[in-house]
N, C-alpha and C positions, 0 to 999 in steps of 0.2 A: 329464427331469422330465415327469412325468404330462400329458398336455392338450397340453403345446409342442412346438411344430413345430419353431423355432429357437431357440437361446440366441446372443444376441451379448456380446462383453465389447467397453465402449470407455473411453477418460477421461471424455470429453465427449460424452453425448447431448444432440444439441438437439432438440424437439419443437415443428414446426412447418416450413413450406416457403414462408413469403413473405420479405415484406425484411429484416425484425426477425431473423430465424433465419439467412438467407443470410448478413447481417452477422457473426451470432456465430459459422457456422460456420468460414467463413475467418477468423475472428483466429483462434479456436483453430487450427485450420487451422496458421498460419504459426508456430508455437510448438511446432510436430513432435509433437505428442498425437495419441493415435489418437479421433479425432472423427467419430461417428454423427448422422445426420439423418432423421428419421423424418418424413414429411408425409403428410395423411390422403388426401391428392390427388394430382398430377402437380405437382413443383417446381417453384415460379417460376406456377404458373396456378393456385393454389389462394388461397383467403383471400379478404382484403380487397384487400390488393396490388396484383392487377394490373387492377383497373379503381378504381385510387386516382389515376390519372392522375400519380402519381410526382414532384412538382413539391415539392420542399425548400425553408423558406426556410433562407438564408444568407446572413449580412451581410456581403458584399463591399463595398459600398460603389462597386461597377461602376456603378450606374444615378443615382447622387445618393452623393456623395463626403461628404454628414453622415450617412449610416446607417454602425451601427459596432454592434458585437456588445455593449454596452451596452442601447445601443437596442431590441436585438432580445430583450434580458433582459426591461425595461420594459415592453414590449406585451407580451409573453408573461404575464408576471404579471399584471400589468395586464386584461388582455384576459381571465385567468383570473378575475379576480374575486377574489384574491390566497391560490386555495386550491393553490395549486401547492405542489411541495415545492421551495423556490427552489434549494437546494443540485443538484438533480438540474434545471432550466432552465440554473442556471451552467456546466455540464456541456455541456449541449447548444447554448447557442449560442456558446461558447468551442471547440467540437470540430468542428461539422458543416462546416466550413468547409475543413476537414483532409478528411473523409469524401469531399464533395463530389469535390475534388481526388485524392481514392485510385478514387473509380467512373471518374472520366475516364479515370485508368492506364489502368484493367483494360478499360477501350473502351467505355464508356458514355459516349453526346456529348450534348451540353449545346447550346442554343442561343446564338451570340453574340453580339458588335455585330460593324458593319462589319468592326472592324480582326482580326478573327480571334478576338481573346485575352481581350479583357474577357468575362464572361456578360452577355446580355441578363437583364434583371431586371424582375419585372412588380411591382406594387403590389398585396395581396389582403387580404380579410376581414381587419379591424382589426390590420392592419402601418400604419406610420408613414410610411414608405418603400418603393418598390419594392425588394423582396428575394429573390423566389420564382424560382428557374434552370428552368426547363423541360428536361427531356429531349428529344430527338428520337426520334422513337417512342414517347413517353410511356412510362407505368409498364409496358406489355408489353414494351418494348425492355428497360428497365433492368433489368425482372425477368430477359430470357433473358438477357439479359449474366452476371449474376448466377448463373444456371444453371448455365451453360456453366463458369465461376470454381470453382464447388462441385464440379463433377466435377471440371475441372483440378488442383485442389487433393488431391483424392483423398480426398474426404470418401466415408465409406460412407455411401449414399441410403439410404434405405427406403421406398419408395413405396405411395401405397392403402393406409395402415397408420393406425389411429385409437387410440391412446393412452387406455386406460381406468381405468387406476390407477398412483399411484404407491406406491413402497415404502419403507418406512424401517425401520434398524437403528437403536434407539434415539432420539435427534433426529437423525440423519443421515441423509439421503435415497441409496437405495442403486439403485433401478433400476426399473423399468416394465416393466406388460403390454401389448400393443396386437393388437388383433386383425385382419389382412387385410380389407379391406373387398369386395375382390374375393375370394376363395377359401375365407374364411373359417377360415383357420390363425391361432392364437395365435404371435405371438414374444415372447420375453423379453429385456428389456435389462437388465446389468449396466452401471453407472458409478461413476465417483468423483464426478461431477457433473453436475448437469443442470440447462439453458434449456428454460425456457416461453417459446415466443413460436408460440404458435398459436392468436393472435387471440381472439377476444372470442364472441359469442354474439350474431350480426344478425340468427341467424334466429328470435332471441324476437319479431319485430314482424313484420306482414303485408306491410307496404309496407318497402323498402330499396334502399339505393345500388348495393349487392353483385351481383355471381353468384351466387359462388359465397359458402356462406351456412355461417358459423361456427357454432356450434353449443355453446360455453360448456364445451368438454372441456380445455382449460387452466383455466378459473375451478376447476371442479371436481374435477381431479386433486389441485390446489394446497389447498382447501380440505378436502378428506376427510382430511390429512395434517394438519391446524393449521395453514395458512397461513391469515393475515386477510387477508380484501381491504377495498377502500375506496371511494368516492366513486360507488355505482355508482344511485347515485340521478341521477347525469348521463349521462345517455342521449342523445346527440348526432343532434339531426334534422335534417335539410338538406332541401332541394326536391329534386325529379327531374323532368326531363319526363314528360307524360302528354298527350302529344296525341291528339285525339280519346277521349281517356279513358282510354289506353290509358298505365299505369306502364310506363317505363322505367328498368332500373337504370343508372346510370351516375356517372362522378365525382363530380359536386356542381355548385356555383355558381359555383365562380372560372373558369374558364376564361372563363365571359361577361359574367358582371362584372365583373373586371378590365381586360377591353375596352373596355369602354363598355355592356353592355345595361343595359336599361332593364326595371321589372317595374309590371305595371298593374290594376287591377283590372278587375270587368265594367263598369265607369262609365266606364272610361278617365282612371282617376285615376295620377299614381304615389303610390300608397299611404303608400309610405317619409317624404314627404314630411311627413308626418304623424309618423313614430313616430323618425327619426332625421334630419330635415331639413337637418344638415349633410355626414354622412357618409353617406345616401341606401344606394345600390347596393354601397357598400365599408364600411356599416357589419358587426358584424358577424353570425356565422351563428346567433347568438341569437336577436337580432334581427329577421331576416327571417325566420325561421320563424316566431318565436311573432305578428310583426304580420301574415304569410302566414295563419294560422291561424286571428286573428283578424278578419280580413277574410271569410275563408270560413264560418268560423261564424256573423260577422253578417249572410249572406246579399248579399254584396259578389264570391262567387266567381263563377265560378273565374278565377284570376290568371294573368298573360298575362308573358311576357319577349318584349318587340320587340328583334326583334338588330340591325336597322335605322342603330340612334345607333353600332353597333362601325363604326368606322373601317377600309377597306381595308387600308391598313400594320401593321392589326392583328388581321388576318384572317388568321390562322396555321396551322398543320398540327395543333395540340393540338385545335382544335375540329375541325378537317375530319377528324384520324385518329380521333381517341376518339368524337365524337356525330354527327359528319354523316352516316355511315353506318347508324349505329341508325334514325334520326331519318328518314333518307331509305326507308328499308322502312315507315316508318308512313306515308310519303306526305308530308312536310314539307321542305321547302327550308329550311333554319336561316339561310340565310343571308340571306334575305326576307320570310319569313315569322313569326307573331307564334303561339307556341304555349301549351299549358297546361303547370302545372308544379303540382305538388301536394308537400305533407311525405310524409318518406318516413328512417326511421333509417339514420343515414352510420355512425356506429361506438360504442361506449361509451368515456367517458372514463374512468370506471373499473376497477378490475381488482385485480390481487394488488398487494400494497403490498411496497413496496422504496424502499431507499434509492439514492443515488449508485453505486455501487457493483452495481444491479440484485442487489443481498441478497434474501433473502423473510421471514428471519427462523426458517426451517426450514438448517441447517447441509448445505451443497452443494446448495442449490437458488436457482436463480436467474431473473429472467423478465425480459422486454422487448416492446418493439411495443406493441402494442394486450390484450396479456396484464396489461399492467403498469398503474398509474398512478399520477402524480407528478407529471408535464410539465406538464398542460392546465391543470388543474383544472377550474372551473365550465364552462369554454367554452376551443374551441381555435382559434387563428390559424391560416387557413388556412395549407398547408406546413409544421405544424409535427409533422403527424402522421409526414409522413416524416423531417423533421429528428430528430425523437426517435429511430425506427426505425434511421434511421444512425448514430445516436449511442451508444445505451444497447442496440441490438441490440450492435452491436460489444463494447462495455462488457462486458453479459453471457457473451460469448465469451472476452474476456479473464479477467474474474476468474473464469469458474467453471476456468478454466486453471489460473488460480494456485489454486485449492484442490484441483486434481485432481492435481498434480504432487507427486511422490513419496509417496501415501498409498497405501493397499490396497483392494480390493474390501471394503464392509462386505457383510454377509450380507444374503442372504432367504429369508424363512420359507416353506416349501414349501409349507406349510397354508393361508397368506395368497393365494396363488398361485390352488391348487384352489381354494380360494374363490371370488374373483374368476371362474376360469372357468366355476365352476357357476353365478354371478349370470346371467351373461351367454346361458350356454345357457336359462335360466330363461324367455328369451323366446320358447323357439322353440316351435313349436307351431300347428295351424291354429285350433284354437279360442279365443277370445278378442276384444279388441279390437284395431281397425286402427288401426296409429300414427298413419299417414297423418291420419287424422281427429283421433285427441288432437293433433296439433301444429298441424291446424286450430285446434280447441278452446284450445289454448296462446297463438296468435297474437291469434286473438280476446279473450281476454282480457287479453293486454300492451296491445292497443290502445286497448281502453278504459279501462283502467286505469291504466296508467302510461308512457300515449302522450305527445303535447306537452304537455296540461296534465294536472295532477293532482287533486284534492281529498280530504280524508278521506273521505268514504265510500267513493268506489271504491278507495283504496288499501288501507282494511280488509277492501272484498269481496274485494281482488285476491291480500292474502296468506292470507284463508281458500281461497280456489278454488286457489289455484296449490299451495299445500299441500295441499290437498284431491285434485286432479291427481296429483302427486306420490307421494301417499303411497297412493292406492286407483286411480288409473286405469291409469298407468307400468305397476305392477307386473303389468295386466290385460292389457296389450299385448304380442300375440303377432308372432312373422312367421314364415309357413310357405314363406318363402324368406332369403336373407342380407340382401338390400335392408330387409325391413321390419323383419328383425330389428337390424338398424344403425341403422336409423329410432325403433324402440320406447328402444334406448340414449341416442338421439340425444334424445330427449322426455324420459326421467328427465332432462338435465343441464337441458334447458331451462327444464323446471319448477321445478327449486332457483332456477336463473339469477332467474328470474318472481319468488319469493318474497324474494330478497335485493332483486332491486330494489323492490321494492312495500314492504317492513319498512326500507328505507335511503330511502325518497321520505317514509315517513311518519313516518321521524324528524325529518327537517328539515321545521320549520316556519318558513318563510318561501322567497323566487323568489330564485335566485341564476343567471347565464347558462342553462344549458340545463335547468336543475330550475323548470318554474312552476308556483306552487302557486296556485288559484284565492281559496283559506280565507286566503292568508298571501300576498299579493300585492306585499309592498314585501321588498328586501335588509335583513337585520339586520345588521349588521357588530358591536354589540353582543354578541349572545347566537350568531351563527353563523359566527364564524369557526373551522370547527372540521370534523374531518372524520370521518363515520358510517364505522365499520367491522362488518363483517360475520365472524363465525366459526362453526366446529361445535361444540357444546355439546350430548351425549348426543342427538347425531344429527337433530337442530333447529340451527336457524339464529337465532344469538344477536347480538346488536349491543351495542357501546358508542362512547361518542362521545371522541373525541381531540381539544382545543383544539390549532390551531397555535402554533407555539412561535418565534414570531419572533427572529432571532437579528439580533447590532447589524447588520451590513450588509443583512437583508433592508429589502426593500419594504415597506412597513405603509401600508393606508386611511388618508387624509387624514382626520384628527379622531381 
């Protein structure tokens, strides 16, 4: 075929290289299908993954004998604000518990009590109970673990490879482009089915948790095909250290608040004390961001974490391996000293919609991880990003199994092909604009626009400009080498990404967990339990709104 480098045939393409993808690839994997992995990076060190600090909860009931996968339903919903999709929560804290126990197999160690055998279990961001297992080595260990598994298994890798379109033979989703990021060859994948789990889009905001920094090329694969996505007006903020002024990206919160730290303002107040007085440090990551936020706004910053109140017995390898060494290059002792910490976007709880089952609603496609959403809704428990990752990663390796087995390769249109590769050549060129600067420009505007807080006005400037971006700046952007032209790709998705969430923040009128609106400041549970969805419509970006549909055993608001 004209343009490709290579043609691969598999059952199973999974797109994507962190937890959600590993999972899916070994169940298919163990199912004897021949099973492709495409990741836009080096496996196991790309995404959000592996500075996710890797800490699942799971209801053993190790650390306090009344926690029970129940309970772990409860806060989950609960703690979402009751927009979760419950049928896919029952899933995940009914399974992860199975997952947990299959990573140990395969030699990922877990930390214990004394007797060897229980998990040590910590207490985190609005759990009820200590539930959360820590790895040893954190999320870098468990990802190489993981690694190591996927090759074991005999998964074909494809590495440096970025996925820029999918294909469909009627509704049927039949195979992908993806272009070398290093070399700059086109490969073509043929499947009977395919996983998205290649994260979300962190590098729409300026400040972030991340590395390495996603870039919305699963939102947009999924959606140029008819997939709707959903909820992506919840944009998950957490703190980061920034000592000395200086951002750093790293896991989040919980590692030092589940210890014991403590967060203060420039007064030397504990702030929290004010906005969640009973549940303070372990309320949750709503919470603290948006009273983080508000404290700095009203000229109260910058806010301080004393690590002082952590306890030696609880002075562990999780903070010394993941942030004492960051921390210690900026010249901070964490274990004494009192530093800054600023909001900073940890991941999207939004994404493509799927049911239990990680369906898309496009026939053989399927998604998981941070691709997906269903699990969190408004607001997520910590550890539950990875418990979902284990769960419905897996998930989606199963079922797109079962749809891959005994069917045929569907067709693709050769025309559709050349297409695609002539969009993509479109950017090359030395004259033009530098991407580099539009995803400046991109950033800049998520931020103010549909950073922690929102209001109508900037969310109507924000989906004229990002549309605006989009449709006249993208296509100006040159690169007269492969970095910027990977870069100028990388800016189209972001600026859809921009416009979906800015048209989905200013659907929803009123604050619900990580959506706060300044105009609409109280929860409706009346008029908003219901979830914004986003689609293409004549190559615009269309929304309508879905009511949840409570079924008898769900969870329902009190009143």
């Amino acid at each position: 075929m004209r343009g490709v480098h290579k043609i691969v045939e598999c059952d199973v393409l999974i797109i994507g290289g962190g937890l959600a993808a590993c999972m899916a690839a070994l169940e298919a994997a163990k199912r004897g299908v021949r099973v492709s992995l495409v990741d836009k990076g080096r496996l196991g060190r790309s995404g959000s993954s592996p500075t996710s600090g890797g800490v699942p909860q799971a209801a053993f009931g190790h650390a306090d004998p009344r926690d029970n996968k129940e309970m772990h339903f409860k806060d989950t919903v609960i703690g979402g604000e009751f927009l979760s999709r419950q049928k896919i929560v029952r899933a995940m804290v009914d399974e992860v518990t199975a997952r947990v126990v299959e990573l140990e197999e395969i030699g990922v160690r877990f930390k214990k009590q004394d007797d060897g055998k229980k998990f040590y279990q910590e207490k985190r961001l609005g759990s009820s109970y200590a539930r959360s297992v820590p790895p040893l080595g954190g999320s870098v260990g468990m990802l190489g673990t993981l690694r190591k598994e996927v090759f074991n298994r005999e998964v074909d890798v494809h590495q440096w490879l970025m996925i820029t379109k999918l294909f469909k033979d009627n509704d049927r989703v039949t195979g992908a482009l993806g272009i070398d990021v290093q070399t700059g060859h086109f490969s073509l994948f043929k499947a009977k089915a395919i996983v998205l789990a290649a994260g979300s889009a962190i590098a729409l905001q300026k400040y972030t948790s991340a590395n390495f920094l996603t870039t919305g090329d699963a939102y947009l694969a999924a959606f140029d095909i008819g997939a709707k996505l959903a909820n992506l007006e919840f944009l998950e903020f957490t703190l980061i250290p920034a000592p000395k002024g200086l951002a750093i990206p790293m896991a989040g919160l919980s590692p030092f608040t589940s210890k014991g730290g403590r967060f203060f303002n420039s007064l030397g107040e504990r702030f929290l004390e004010k906005y969640d007085p009973e549940r303070l440090e372990n309320t949750t990551r709503a919470m603290i961001v948006s009273s983080t936020y508000k404290e700095m706004r009203e000229g109260r910053g910058p806010i301080y974490m004393d690590p002082s109140f952590i306890p030696d017995e609880k002075w562990d390898a999780e903070i010394t391996f993941e942030y004492a060494p960051k921390l210690a290059k900026a010249g901070i002792d964490c274990r004494t000293e009192k530093f800054e910490w600023v909001p900073a976007l940890h991941t999207f709880l939004g994404g493509i919609s799927i049911n239990e089952r990680c369906e898309t609603g496009i026939e053989g496609l399927y998604a998981s991880g941070e691709s997906s959403t269903g699990t969190h809704g408004a607001n997520r428990l910590s550890g539950n990003a990875i418990a979902s990752c284990l769960v419905l990663g897996a998930r989606s390796g199963k079922f797109a199994t079962h749809f891959a087995l005994g069917r045929d390769y569907g067709s693709i249109d050769e025309r559709n092909v050349s297409e695609e590769i002539a969009r993509i050549e479109s950017f090359k060129g030395d004259e033009g604009l530098n991407p580099f600067e539009v995803e400046t420009e991109i950033q800049d505007l998520a931020w103010g626009s549909v950073g922690v807080v929102r209001n109508e006005g900037g969310l109507k400037s924000g989906v004229s400009r990002f549309e605006e971006i989009r449709k006249e700046k993208v296509p100006r952007s040159k690169g007269k080498d492969l970095r910027r032209l990977v870069k100028a790709l990388e800016c189209g998705n972001l600026a859809l990404v921009g416009e979906m969430v800015a048209r989905s923040a200013l659907e929803r009128k009123e604050s619900r967990g990580q959506h706060s609106r300044e105009d609409y400041p109280i929860r409706d549970d009346k008029n908003w339990l219901k979830w914004v969805k986003v689609y293409k419509k004549d190559e615009s970006v269309a929304c309508e709104i879905e009511p949840i549909r409570f079924g008898e055993e769900d969870l329902r608001p009190a009143g």
